[in-house]
C-alpha positions in Angstrom: -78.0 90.1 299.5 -79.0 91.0 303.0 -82.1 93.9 303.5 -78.8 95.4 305.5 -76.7 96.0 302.6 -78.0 99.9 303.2 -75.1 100.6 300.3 -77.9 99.0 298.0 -79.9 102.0 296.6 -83.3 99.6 296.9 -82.7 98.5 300.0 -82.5 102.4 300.8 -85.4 103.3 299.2 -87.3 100.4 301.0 -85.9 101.3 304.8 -86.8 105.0 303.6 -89.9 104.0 302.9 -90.6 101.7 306.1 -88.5 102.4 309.6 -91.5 101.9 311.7 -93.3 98.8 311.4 -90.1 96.7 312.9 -89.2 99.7 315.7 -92.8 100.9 316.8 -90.9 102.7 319.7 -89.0 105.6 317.0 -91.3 108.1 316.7 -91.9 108.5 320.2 -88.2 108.0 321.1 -87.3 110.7 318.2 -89.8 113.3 318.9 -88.1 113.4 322.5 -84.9 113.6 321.3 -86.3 116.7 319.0 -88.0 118.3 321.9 -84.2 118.2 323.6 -82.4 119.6 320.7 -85.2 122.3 319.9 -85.0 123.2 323.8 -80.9 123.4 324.0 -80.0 124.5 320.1 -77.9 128.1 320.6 -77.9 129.6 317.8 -74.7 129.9 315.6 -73.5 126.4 316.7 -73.8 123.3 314.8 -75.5 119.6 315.0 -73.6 116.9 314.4 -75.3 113.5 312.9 -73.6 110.0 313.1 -75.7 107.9 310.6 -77.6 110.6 308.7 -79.4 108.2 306.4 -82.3 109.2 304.5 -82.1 112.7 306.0 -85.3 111.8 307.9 -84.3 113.4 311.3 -82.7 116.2 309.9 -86.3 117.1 307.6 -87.6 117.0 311.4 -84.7 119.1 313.4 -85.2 121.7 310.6 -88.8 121.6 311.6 -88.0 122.4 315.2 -85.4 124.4 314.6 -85.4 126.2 311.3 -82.1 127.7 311.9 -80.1 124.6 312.8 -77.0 123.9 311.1 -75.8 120.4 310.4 -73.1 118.3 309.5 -74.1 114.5 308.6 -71.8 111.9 308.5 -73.7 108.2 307.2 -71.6 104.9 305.3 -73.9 104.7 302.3 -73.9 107.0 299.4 -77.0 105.3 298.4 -78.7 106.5 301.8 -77.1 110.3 301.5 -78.5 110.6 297.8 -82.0 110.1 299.3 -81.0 113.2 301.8 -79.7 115.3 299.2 -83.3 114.9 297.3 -85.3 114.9 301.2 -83.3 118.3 302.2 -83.0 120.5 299.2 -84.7 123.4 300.5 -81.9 123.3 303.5 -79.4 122.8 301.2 -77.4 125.4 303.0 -78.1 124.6 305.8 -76.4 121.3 306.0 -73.1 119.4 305.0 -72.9 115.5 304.3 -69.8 113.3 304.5 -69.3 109.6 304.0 -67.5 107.4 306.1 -67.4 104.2 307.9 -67.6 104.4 311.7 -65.5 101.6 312.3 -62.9 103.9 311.6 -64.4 107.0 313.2 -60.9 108.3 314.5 -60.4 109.3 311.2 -63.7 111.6 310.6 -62.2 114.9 309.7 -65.0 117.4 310.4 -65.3 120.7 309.3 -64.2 123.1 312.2 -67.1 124.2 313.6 -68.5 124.2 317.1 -70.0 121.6 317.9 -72.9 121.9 320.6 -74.9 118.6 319.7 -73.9 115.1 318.7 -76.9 112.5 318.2 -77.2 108.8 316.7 -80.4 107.1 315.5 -80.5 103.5 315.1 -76.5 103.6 313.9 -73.5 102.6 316.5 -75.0 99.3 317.3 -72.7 98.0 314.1 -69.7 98.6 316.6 -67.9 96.5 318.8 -66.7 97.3 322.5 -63.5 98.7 321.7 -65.3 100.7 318.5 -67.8 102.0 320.6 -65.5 103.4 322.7 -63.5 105.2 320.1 -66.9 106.3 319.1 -67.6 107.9 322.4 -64.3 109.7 322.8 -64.3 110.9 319.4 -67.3 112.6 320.3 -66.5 113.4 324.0 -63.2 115.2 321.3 -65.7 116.9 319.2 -68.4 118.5 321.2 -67.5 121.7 323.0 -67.7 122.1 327.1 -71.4 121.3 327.9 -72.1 119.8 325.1 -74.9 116.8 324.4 -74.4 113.5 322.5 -77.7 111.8 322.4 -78.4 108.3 321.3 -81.5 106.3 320.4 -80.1 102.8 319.4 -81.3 98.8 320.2 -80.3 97.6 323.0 -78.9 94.2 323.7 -81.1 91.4 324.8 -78.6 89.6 326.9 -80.7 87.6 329.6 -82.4 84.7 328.1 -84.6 84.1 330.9 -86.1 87.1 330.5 -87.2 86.6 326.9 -90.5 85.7 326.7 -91.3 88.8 328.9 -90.0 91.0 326.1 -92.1 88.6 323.8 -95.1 90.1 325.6 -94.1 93.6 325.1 -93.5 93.1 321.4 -96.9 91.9 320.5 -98.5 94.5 322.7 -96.4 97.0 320.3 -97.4 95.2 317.5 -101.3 94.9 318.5 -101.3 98.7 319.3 -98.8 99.9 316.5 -99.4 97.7 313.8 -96.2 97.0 313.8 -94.2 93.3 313.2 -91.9 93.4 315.9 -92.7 90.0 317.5 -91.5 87.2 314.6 -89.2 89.7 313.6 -87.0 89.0 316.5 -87.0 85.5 316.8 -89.5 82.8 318.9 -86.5 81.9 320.5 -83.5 83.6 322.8 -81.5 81.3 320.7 -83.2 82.6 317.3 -83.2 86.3 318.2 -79.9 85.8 318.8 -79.1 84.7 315.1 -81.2 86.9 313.9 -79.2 89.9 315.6 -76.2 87.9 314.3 -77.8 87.7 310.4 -78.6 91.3 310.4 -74.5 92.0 310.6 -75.8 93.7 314.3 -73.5 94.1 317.5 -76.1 95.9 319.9 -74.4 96.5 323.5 -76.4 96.4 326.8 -77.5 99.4 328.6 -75.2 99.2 331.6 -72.4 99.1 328.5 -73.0 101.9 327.4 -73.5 104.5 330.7 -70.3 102.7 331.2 -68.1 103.6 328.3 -70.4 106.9 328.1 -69.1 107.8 331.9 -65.1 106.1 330.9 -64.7 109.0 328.5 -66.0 111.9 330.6 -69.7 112.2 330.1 -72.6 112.6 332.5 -74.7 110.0 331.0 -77.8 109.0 331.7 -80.9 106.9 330.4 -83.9 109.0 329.7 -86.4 106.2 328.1 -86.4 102.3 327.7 -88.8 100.4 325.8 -87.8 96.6 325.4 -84.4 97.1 323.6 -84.5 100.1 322.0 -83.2 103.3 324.5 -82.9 106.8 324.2 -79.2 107.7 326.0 -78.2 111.6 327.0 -74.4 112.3 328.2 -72.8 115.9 328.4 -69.2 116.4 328.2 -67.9 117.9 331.3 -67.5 121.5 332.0 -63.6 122.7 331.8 -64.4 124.2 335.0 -65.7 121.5 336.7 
């Protein structure tokens, strides 16, 4: 049984538990991605969440913005259980579905206007053509002037850049305390299977602007650290 088997209520509890020590670069990444949301929330309009999880970001937009409404979307009952417990006081303050995003064209959302999109550390099981779906699905949802914001891994896709990365990884781990560096592999070749082992299909950063800008956003990268990004894209403006 892989630690990715996230439909594994341990392996739930123990992600819960631990998303840090092998992604030093999340809490900085995410508390960005709150200042956004706490800066552009209009009240009245809902948040949308592909890959809800634990309910971890969603304790945290409620913190920013106790008067956000959310609908969360994740694969794995196991993970939305640990949400329902996390969110209890917001209880009505959020709604949670389960699906697979391989087959997001098929999300039926509850009509309601959708000012916000964001993704933490979930489209990176898609492939190309996936990932596109993805983004026009939520180019579809998200009202005129809407956001979608990711924070996702990256692909690594230049082996002879490797060992610089290496560098960066155990200065994250040396000032984090985190285990980044073994964790992706000594090797291009071993990082590469261990991408592969972890069922992962990250796309590179140019990838994604691209199939951001295919479906109509203005996208944009606001922070980069090694291979884990921070993404912003805003649907186009009817009148524009």
């Amino acid at each position: 049984m892989s630690y990715q088997d996230f439909q594994d209520p341990t392996v739930a509890q123990a992600w819960d538990a631990d998303n840090h020590s092998r992604n030093p670069s999340r809490s900085e990444q995410l508390d960005m991605m709150l200042t956004i949301i706490a800066d552009q929330y209009e009240d009245g309009k809902t948040i949308l969440d592909l890959g809800m999880g634990t309910g971890l970001v969603e304790a945290m937009v409620f913190q920013r913005v106790p008067q956000a409404q959310v609908v969360g979307v994740d694969a794995s009952a196991a993970m939305l259980a640990l949400a329902h417990q996390r969110l209890q006081s917001h209880a009505s303050q959020y709604t949670a579905l389960i699906h697979d995003f391989t087959e997001i064209a098929t999300l039926k959302l509850p009509e309601h206007a959708y000012q916000i999109v964001f993704s933490v550390q979930t489209l990176h099981h898609l492939t190309d053509s996936q990932l596109l779906t993805a983004y026009q699905f939520i180019d579809d949802t998200l009202e005129a002037g809407g956001l979608f914001l990711l924070l996702d891994r990256i692909a690594l896709d230049q082996s002879g850049l490797f060992d610089v990365y290496q560098s960066l990884w155990a200065r994250q781990d040396k000032v984090y305390h985190s285990q980044v560096y073994g964790a992706e592999g000594m090797t291009f070749a071993e990082h590469q299977m261990v991408v592969a082992g972890r069922g992962d299909l990250p796309t590179s950063l140019e990838r994604h602007l691209e199939l951001l800008k295919q479906v109509g956003f203005e996208a944009a990268c606001l922070h980069l650290q090694t291979n884990r990004a921070l993404l912003v894209g805003r649907k186009t403006l009817i009148n524009e």
